[in-house]
N, C-alpha and C positions, 0 to 999 in steps of 0.2 A: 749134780745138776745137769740135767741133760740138755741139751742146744741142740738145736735145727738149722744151720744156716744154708740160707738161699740168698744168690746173688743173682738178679732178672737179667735174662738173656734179653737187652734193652737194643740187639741190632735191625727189629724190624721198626723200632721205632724212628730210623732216622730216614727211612724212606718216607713216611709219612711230614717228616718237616720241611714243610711247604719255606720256613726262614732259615732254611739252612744255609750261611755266609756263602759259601759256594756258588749258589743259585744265583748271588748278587757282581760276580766277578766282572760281568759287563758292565754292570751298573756304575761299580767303581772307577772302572777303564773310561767308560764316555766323563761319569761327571770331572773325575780327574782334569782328562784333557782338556774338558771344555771351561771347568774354573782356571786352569791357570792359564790358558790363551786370556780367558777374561780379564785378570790380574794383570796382565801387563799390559793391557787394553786399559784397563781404572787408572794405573799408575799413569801412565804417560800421558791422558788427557787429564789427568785428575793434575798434575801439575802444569800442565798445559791451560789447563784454565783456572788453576789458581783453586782449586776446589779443595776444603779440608773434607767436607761430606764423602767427597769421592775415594779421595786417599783413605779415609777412612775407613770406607766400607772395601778397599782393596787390601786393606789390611786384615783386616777381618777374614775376606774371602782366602788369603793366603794362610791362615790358620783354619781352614776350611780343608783346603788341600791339602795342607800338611795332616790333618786330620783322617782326608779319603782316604788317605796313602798309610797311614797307622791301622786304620779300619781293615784298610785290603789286605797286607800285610798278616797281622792278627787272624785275619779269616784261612789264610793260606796256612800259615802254623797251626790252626784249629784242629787243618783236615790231615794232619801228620802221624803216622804211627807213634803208638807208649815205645818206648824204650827201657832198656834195663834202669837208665836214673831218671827218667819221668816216667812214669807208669801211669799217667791221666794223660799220656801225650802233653801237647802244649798248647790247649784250651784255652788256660788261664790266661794266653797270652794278649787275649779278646779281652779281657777284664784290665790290663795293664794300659794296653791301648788306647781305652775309655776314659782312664783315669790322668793318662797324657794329656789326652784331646780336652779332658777337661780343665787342665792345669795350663793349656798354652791357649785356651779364651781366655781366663781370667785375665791372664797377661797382657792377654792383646786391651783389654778395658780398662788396663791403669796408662798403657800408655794412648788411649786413643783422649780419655778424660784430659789428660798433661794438655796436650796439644790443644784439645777443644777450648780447655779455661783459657789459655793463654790467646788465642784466635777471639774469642770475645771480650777480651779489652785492647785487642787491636785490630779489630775487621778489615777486612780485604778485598778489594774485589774481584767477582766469579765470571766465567764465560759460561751464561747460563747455560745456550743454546749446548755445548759442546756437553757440558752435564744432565743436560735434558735425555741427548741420544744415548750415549754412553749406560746412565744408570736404566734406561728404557730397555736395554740388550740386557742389560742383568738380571730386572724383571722375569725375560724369557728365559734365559742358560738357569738360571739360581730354581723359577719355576719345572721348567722341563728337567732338570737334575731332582726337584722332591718329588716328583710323579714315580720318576724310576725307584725310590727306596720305597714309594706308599707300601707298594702291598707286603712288605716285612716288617712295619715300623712297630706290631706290636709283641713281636717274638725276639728279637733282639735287641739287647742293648747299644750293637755298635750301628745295627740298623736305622733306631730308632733315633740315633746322634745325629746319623747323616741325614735321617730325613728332617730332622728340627732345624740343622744348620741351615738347609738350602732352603724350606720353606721359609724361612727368618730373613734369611736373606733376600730371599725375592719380595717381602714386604718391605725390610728398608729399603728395597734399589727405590721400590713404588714410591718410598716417601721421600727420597731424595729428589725424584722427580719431580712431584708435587711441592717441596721447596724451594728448586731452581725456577721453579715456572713464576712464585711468587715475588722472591727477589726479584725477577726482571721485571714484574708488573708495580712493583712496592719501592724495590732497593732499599730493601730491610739485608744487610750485608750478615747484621746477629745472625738470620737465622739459618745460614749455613753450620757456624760451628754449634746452635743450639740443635740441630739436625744428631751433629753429630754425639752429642751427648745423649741423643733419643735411641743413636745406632748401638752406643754403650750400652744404653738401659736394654736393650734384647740382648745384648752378647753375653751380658752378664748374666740373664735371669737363666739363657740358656744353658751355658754354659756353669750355673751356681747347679741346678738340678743334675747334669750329667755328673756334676762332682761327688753329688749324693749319694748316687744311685752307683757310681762305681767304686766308691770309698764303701758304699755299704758289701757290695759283692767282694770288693778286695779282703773287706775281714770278715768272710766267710758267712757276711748275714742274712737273712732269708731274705729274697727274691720278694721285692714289693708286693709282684704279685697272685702271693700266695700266702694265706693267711695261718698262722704255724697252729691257734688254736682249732681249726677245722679241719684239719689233718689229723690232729691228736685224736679229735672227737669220731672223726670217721674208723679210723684204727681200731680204737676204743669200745667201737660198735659189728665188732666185727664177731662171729660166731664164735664162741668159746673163750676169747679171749677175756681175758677179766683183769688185766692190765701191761701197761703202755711207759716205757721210760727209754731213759738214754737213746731219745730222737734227737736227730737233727736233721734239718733242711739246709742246704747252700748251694750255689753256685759253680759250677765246673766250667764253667763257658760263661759267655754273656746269653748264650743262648740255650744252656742244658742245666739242671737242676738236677741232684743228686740226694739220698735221702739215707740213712739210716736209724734204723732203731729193736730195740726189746721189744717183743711180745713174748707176754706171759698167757701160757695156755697149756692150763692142765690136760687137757684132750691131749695133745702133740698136732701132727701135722703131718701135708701131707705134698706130693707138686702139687697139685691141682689146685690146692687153697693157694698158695706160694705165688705160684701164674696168676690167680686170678687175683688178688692184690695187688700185686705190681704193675697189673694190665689196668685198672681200676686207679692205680693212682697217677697213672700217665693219662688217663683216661680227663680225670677230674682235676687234678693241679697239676698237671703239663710237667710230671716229673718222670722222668724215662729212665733215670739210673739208680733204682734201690737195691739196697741191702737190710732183711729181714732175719734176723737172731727170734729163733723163737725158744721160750724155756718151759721148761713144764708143772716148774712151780715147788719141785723137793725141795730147794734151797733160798736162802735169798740172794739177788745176786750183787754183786759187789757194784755196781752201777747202779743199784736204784738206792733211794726212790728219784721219784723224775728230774727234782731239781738239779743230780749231783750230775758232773760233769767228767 
């Protein structure tokens, strides 16, 4: 059985990645600094004026940070040379990161619930004015920090974390606002810590989806966004070829896809086909690291048919 193997010289692709984690190392330096001055800003008047909404969403923001600082981290390991015992470098360390950030929201939303039930069967009173200002600054830091991941939010996964959290967060700060303002108009006391069960319901939705999305990359499952039946079909359609097995699509980064597979082609092969595949499929599903086994059909191969693994 004769083989072809080509492995795509995949290094001018990373010039062209406009989301490459690196590009973002300011972005994590300002939002950093500026969430966690805010954090101890939340906490101190959030108990200062009696506020659960407040502390709540300081809690939250501190699983924010803790989060930027996995993200930046992760991005910094990305851009590290293979080694003799990691030979993918340490990519994957962007997927572990994801998978953290998403396991310490969860966390943060069972204990911010505890506190909220408990707060609504014994209401408290709030210094609205002083939760007024306060979550109006968060508005701005939590806004002006999603601006900075926008333009990466849909090539990375750790990108796209950080721009959910801060966006999310600058709609709670708004509705925190919008709650203090009513208490003092109502002296409806509820609806602080029902605020804060509202703060839950995003931490969790956000934080339930990043779960997903990096539990599916951690066990090496194909990238949401890219559909593994129209890969097959594209391959499949390719000049000579007359079949297609032992593919796989996954994950090497949050942000680089990787691919390998069989093509059966009686013809053989040649670079040119080889390049232009690989260009083609960085081209169309944003996969920049293939490996193409081509066979020429004498034998059958001990890997097919497509199902087997």
């Amino acid at each position: 059985m004769a083989h072809d193997h080509h492995h795509h010289d995949h290094s001018h692709d990373h010039a062209g990645h406009s989301h490459a984690p690196d590009n973002f190392g300011w972005a994590f330096a300002i939002g950093a600094t500026l969430n966690t001055a805010f954090v101890i800003a939340e906490l101190i008047f959030g108990y200062a004026a009696n506020s659960l909404a407040l502390i709540s969403d300081a809690v939250h923001n501190l699983s924010d940070v803790v989060a930027l600082l996995l993200a930046w981290g992760a991005a910094w390991l990305a851009q590290k040379q293979p080694t003799q015992r990691h030979t993918y470098g340490y990519r994957r360390a962007s997927i572990l990161a994801a998978l953290f950030n998403a396991g310490l929201l969860l966390v943060a939303v069972g204990g911010i619930v505890v506190e909220a039930v408990n707060r609504l069967f014994a209401p408290a009173p709030v210094a609205g004015w002083t939760v007024v200002l306060v979550a109006a600054l968060g508005v701005a830091i939590n806004g002006g920090t999603a601006l900075l991941f926008m333009r990466g939010r849909h090539g990375d996964l750790n990108i796209r974390g950080a721009y959910l959290h801060m966006a999310a967060d600058a709609g709670v700060s708004l509705g925190v606002v919008v709650a203090a303002g009513i208490i003092m108009l109502t002296g409806w006391l509820w609806l602080d810590p029902a605020i804060s069960l509202v703060i839950a319901a995003v931490v969790f939705w956000s934080g339930w989806g990043l779960a997903r999305d990096s539990v599916n990359l951690a066990l090496d499952g194909v990238p949401r966004s890219i559909e593994l039946a129209q890969v097959r079909d594209y391959l499949a359609s390719l000049e000579g070829v007359s079949e297609v097995h032992d593919l796989h699509v996954w994950a090497m980064s949050t942000n680089e896809t990787a691919l390998t597979a069989h093509l059966v082609r009686p013809g053989g092969t040649d670079d040119a086909f080889l390049h232009r595949v690989c260009e083609e499929l960085s081209q169309r599903f944003n996969i920049h690291h293939s490996t193409l086994q081509i066979e020429a059909g004498g034998e059958t191969c001990r890997l097919a048919p497509a199902e087997r693994v």
